[in-house]
C-alpha positions in Angstrom: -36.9 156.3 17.0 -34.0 157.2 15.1 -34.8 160.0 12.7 -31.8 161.5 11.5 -32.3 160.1 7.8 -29.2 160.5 5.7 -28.4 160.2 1.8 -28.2 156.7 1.1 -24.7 155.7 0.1 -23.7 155.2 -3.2 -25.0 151.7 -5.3 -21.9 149.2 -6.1 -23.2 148.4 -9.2 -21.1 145.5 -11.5 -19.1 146.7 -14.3 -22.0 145.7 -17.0 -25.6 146.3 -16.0 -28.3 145.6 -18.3 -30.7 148.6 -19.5 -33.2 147.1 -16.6 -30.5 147.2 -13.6 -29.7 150.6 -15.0 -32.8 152.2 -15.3 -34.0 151.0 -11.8 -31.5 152.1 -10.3 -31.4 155.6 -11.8 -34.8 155.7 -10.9 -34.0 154.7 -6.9 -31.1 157.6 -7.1 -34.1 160.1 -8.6 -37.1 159.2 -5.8 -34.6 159.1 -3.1 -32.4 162.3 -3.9 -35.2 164.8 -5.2 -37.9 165.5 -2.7 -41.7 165.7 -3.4 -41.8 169.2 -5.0 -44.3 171.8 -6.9 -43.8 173.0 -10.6 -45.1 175.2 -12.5 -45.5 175.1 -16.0 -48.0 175.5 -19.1 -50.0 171.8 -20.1 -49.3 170.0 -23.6 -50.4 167.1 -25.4 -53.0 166.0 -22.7 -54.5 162.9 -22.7 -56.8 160.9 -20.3 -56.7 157.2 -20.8 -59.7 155.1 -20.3 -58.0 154.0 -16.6 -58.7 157.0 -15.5 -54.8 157.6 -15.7 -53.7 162.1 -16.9 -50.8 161.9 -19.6 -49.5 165.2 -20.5 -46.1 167.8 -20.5 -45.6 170.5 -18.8 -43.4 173.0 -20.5 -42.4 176.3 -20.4 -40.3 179.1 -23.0 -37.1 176.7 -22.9 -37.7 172.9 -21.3 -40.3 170.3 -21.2 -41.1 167.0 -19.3 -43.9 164.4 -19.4 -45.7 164.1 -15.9 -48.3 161.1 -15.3 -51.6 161.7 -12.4 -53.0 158.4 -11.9 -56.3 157.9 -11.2 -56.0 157.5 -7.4 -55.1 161.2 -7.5 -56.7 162.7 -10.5 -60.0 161.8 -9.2 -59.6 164.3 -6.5 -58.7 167.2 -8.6 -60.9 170.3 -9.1 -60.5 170.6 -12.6 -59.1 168.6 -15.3 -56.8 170.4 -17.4 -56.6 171.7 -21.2 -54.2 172.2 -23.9 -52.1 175.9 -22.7 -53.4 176.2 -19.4 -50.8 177.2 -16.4 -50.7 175.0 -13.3 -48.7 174.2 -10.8 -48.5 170.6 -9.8 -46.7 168.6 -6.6 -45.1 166.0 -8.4 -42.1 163.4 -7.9 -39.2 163.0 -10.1 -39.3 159.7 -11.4 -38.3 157.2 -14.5 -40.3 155.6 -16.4 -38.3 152.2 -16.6 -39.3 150.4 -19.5 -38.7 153.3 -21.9 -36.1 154.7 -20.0 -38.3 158.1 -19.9 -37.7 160.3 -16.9 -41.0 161.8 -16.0 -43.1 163.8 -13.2 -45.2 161.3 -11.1 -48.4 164.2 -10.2 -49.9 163.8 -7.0 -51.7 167.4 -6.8 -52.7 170.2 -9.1 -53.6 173.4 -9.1 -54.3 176.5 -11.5 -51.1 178.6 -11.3 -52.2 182.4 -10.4 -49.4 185.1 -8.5 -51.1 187.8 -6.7 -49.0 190.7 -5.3 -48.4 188.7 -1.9 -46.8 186.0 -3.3 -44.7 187.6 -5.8 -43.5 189.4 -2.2 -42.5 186.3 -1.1 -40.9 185.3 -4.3 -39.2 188.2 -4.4 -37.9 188.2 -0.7 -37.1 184.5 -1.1 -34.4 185.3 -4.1 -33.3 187.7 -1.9 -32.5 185.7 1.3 -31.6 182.9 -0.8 -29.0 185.0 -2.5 -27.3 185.6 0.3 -27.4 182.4 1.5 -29.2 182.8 4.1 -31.3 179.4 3.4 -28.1 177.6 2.4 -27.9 173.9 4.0 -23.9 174.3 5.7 -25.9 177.1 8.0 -28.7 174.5 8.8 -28.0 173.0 12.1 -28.6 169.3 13.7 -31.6 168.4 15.9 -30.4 167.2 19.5 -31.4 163.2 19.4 -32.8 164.3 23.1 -34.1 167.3 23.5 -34.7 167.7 27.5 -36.5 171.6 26.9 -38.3 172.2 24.2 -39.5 176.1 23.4 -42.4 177.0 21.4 -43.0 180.5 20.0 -47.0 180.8 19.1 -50.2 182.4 20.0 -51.7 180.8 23.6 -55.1 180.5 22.0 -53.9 178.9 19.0 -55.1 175.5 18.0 -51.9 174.6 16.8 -50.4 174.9 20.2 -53.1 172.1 21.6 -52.0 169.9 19.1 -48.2 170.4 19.7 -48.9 169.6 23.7 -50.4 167.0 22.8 -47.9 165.2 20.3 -45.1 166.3 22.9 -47.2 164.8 26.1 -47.9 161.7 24.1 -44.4 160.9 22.5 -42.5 162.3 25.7 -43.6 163.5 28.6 -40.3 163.8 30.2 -39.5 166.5 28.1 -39.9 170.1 29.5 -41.8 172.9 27.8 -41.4 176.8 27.9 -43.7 178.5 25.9 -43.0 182.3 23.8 -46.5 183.9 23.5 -47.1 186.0 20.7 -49.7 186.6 18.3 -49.5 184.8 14.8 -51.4 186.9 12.5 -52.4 190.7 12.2 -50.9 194.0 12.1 -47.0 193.9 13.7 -47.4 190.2 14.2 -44.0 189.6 12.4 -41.8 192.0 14.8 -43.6 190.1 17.7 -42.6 186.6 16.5 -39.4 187.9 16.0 -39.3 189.3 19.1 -40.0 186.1 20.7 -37.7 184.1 19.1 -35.1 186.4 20.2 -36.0 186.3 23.7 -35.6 182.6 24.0 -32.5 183.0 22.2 -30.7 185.2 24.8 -32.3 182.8 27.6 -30.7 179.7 26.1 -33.2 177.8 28.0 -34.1 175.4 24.9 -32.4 173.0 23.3 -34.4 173.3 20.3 -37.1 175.6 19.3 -40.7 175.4 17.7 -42.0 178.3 15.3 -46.0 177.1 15.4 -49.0 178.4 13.6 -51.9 176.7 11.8 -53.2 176.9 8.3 -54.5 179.6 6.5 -54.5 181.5 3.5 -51.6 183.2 2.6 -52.6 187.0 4.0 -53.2 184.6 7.1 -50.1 183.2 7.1 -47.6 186.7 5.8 -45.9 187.5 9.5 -43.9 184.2 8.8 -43.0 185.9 5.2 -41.8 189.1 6.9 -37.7 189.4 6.3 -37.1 190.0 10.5 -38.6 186.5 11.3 -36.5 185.3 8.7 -33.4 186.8 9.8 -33.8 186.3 13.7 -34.5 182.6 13.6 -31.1 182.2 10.7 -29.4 183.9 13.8 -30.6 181.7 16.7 -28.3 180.4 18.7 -30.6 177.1 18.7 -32.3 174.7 16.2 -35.5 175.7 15.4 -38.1 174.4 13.6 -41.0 175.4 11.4 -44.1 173.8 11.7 -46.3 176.8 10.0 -50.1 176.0 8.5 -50.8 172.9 6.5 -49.2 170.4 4.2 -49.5 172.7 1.1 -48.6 175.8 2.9 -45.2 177.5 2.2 -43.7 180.5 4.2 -40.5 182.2 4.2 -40.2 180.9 7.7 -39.6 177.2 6.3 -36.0 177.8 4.4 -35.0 179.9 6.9 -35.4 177.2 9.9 -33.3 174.2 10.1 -35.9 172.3 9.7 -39.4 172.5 8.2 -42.4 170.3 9.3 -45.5 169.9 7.8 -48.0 171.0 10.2 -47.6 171.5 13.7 -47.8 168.3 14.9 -45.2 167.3 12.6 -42.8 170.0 13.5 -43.2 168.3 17.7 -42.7 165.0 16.4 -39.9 166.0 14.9 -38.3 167.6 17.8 -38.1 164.7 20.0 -37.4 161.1 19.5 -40.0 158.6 20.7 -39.4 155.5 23.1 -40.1 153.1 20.5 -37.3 153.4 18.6 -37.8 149.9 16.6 -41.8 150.7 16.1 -40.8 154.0 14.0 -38.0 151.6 12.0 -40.6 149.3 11.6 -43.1 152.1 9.7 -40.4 153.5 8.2 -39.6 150.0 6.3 -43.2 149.9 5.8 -43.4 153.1 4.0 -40.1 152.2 1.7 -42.0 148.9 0.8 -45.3 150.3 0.0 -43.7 153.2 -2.0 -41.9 150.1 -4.0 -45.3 148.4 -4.7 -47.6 151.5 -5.7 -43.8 152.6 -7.8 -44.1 148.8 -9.5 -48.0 149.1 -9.5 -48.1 152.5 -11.2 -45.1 151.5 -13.8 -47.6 148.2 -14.9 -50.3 150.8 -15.0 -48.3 152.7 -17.3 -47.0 150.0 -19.4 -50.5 148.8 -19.8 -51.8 152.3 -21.4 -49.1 152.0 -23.5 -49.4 149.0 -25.0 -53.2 149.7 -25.4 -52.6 152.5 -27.5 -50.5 150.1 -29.9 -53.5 148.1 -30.2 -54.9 147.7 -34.6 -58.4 147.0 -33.9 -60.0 143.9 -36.4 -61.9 146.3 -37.8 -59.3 148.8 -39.4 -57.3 145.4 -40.5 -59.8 144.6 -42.2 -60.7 148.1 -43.7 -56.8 148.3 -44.8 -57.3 144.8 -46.6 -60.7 146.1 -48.1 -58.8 149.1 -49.6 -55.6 147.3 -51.2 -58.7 144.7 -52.9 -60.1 148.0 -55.0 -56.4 148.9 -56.0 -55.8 146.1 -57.4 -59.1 145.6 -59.3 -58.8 148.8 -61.1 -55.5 147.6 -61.9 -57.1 144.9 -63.5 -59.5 147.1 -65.2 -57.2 149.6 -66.8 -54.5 146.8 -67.9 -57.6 145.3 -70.3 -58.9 148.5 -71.2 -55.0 149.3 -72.3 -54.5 146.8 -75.6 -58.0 148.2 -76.7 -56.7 152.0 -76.7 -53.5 150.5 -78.6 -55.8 149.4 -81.4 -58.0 152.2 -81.5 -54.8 154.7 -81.6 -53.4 152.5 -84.8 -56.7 152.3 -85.9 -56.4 156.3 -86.8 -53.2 156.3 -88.3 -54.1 153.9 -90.7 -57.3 156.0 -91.6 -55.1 159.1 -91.6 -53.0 157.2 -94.3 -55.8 156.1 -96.2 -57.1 159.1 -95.9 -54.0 160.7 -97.2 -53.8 158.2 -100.3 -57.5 158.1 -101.4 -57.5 155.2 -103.1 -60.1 155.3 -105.8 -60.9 151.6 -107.1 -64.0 149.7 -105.8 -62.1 147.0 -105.1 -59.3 149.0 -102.7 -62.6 149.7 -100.8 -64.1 146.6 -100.8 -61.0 145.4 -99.3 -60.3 147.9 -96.8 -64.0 147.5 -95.8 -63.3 143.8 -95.0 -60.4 144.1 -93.5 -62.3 147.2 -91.5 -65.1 144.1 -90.7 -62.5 141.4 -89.8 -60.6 144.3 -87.4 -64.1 145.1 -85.9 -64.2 141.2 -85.2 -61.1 140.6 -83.7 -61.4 143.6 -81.8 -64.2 142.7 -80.2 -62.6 138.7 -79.7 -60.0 140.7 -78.0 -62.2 142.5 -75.1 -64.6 139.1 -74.9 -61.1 137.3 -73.9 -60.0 140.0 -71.6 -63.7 140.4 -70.4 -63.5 136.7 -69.4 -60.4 136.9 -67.9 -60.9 139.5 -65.8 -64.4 138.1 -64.7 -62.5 134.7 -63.9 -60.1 136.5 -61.8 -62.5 138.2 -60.1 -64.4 134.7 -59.5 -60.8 133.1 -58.1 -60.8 137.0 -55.9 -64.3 135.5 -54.5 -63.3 131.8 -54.2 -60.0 132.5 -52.5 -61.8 134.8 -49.9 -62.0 133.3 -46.5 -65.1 134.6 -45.2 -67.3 133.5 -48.7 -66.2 130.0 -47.9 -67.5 130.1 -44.1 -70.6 131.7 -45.4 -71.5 128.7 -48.1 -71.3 126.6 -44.8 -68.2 125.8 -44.8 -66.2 126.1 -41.1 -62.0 126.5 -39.9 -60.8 123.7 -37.0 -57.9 124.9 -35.1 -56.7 123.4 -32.2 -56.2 125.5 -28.7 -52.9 127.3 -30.4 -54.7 128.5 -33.3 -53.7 125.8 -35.7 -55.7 124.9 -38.5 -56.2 121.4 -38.3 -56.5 119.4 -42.0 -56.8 115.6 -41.2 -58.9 113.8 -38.7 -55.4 112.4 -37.4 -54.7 115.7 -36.0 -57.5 114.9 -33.5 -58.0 113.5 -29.9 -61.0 112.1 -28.6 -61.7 114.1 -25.6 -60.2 116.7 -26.7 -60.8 120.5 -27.4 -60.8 122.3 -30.4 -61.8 125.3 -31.9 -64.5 126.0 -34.4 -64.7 129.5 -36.9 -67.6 130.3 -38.3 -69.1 133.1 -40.8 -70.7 134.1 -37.3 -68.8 133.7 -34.3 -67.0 131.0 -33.1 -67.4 128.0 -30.9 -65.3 125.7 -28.9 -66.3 122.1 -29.7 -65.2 118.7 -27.3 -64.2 115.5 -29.6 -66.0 112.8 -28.6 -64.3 110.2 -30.4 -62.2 110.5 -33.8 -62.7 108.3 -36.9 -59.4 107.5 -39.4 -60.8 107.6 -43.6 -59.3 105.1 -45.7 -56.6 107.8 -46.8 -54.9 107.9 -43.5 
């Protein structure tokens, strides 16, 4: 099998791509061009939608970016985040192509917590890193056939069982020379190096295999110790790291050429298998199922979204219920106005009379009629406003919808939702849709009679 996986060559795009073409294809350049990594950050705005799907951003003092766990992986995490709390998640960089949003697609999460070891390692890393010692133009290329292949681990380790194994099983024509030395404990990193240095003066390997299982990070510190480092960026041959699990990080893994895994992952690496077209074949398996869980997990996404830009019936009709009491006490206080008017003049004209004092009998046997007639008209006044506004409020009643249904009284609509007025809008046989002021019903037409007015 051919594994030497390069960069994928530039896309020859057209000289006008729509948004679509254009944000698929940034997000092809972003999944194939940034690896699976971890990062660490503090959680805002979580949300967990009702598929099960995490929503939040991870941020820190000067950046941000949303990140999306579906439920496939959410369900096997320990914990479900809060608002402020530190993690660390393993996450691919991907874009969200509807909304052109680039986000972290989560696979794992973890509290974030840096003990004195691994602030070591950080600290050593920035260190080697700085002086290039992990730098790619040092890295060199795997032989495509290996015909000696060293391995520098522990005799009774596990690990080494599963690299004869792989090696046995994916080719047995290849020749073995094992490095003994312990993997963990007290002056285990001087030994390691030590025996990566031996096979490097023998030049008996074509490439080499740095081998341990997993463990916790005291377990695994002799592949953190700066010597390792240092003596495998000196070999004179390839080597590669296959140290503890999936998850597991050593210093040992930017400092080899290449880094594997596991164990087994660091053997398969080393040689290429007979079946060249079977590991083509999975490959182009793998590309296409990434595609498909990438389009399924993009649906997922759009889904959620558009769920959350759902109105519900009931706060329509809450909104409606709401703008219906406006407008009635607008209706109040515009006939409640011209009374006020007429009780405000009524003063000024007693202020004058007051002010005046006419004396005669018949000055206040007039003004006492005209007092009485006022009085009557006033009160002709609110009975016409009172009638109004209690018509108005009868044509409110008699133009509502749902008071019709409920006197017994039912909307037709055909299958599109259109109300249907005239008996020749119908088909016999056909299907139509009945509203009630409970529920609804779909109703079969048996056969359709014309009236006269048709």
């Amino acid at each position: 099998m051919n594994t030497d996986f390069r960069s994928p060559t530039p896309l020859s795009t057209p000289s006008v791509m729509t948004v679509s073409a254009l944000n698929n294809a940034v997000s092809q350049l972003l999944e194939r061009h940034i690896p699976l990594t971890w990062v660490a950050g503090e959680i805002s705005n979580f949300t967990r939608a009702a598929s099960g799907h995490w929503y939040f951003t991870l941020k820190d003092n000067a950046a941000q970016v949303r990140a999306v766990m579906f439920r496939g992986r959410a369900q096997y995490a320990d914990f479900q985040p809060r608002e402020g709390d530190k993690v660390e998640v393993r996450a691919l960089v991907t874009l969200y192509a509807p909304r052109g949003d680039y986000q972290l697609s989560v696979e794992a999460i973890r509290r974030a917590g840096v003990g004195n070891l691994y602030e070591a390692f950080l600290r050593l890393k920035a260190q080697l890193a700085a002086e290039g010692l992990f730098d790619q133009s040092r890295k060199r290329p795997l032989p495509a056939f290996p015909r000696t292949i060293g391995i520098v681990t522990s005799p009774q380790a596990a690990a080494l069982r599963d690299v004869l194994t792989t090696l046995r099983r994916r080719a047995p024509h290849v020749h073995i020379i094992l490095y003994p030395t312990p993997v963990q404990g007290d002056g285990a990193g001087a030994k390691i190096a030590q025996a990566i240095a031996t096979a490097a003066a023998r030049e008996e390997c074509d490439v080499l295999l740095v081998c341990r299982g997993g463990g916790s990070i005291e377990d695994l510190w002799a592949f953190n110790e700066e010597i390792v480092a240092r003596t495998i960026a000196h070999c004179a041959m390839p080597v590669i790291a296959g140290v503890g699990h999936e998850t597991d990080v050593t210093i040992v893994d930017f400092a080899a050429d290449l880094r594997a895994a596991t164990p087994t992952a660091a053997a398969e690496l080393a040689v290429t298998p007979r079946e060249d077209w079977m590991g083509q074949l999975r490959y182009l398996r793998e590309q296409l199922q990434r595609g498909l869980q990438r389009q399924l997990a993009t649906h997922n996404q759009t889904l959620d979204w558009m769920s959350r830009r759902l109105v519900s019936p009931k706060a329509a009709i809450a909104s409606k219920r709401q703008l219906l009491e406006q407008r009635a006490q607008s209706l109040r206080y515009a006939s409640e106005l011209p009374l006020q008017r007429s009780r405000h003049q009524l003063q000024q004209l007693e202020q004058r009379l007051t002010s005046l004092r006419p004396d005669t009998r018949h000055l206040q046997r007039t003004l006492g009629e005209w007092q009485r007639r006022l009085s009557v008209a006033q009160q002709q006044v609110m009975r016409h406003h009172r009638q109004g506004l209690a018509g108005l409020e009868n044509q409110l009643a008699l133009l509502n919808p749902q008071r019709t249904l409920e006197r017994g009284y039912a909307i037709v609509s055909d299958q599109h939702g259109k109300a249907l007025r005239a008996s020749k809008a119908l088909q016999a046989n056909s299907v139509v849709h009945i509203r009630l002021a409970e529920g609804s019903a779909d109703i079969g037409i048996a056969s359709v009679q014309q009236s006269l007015a048709d």
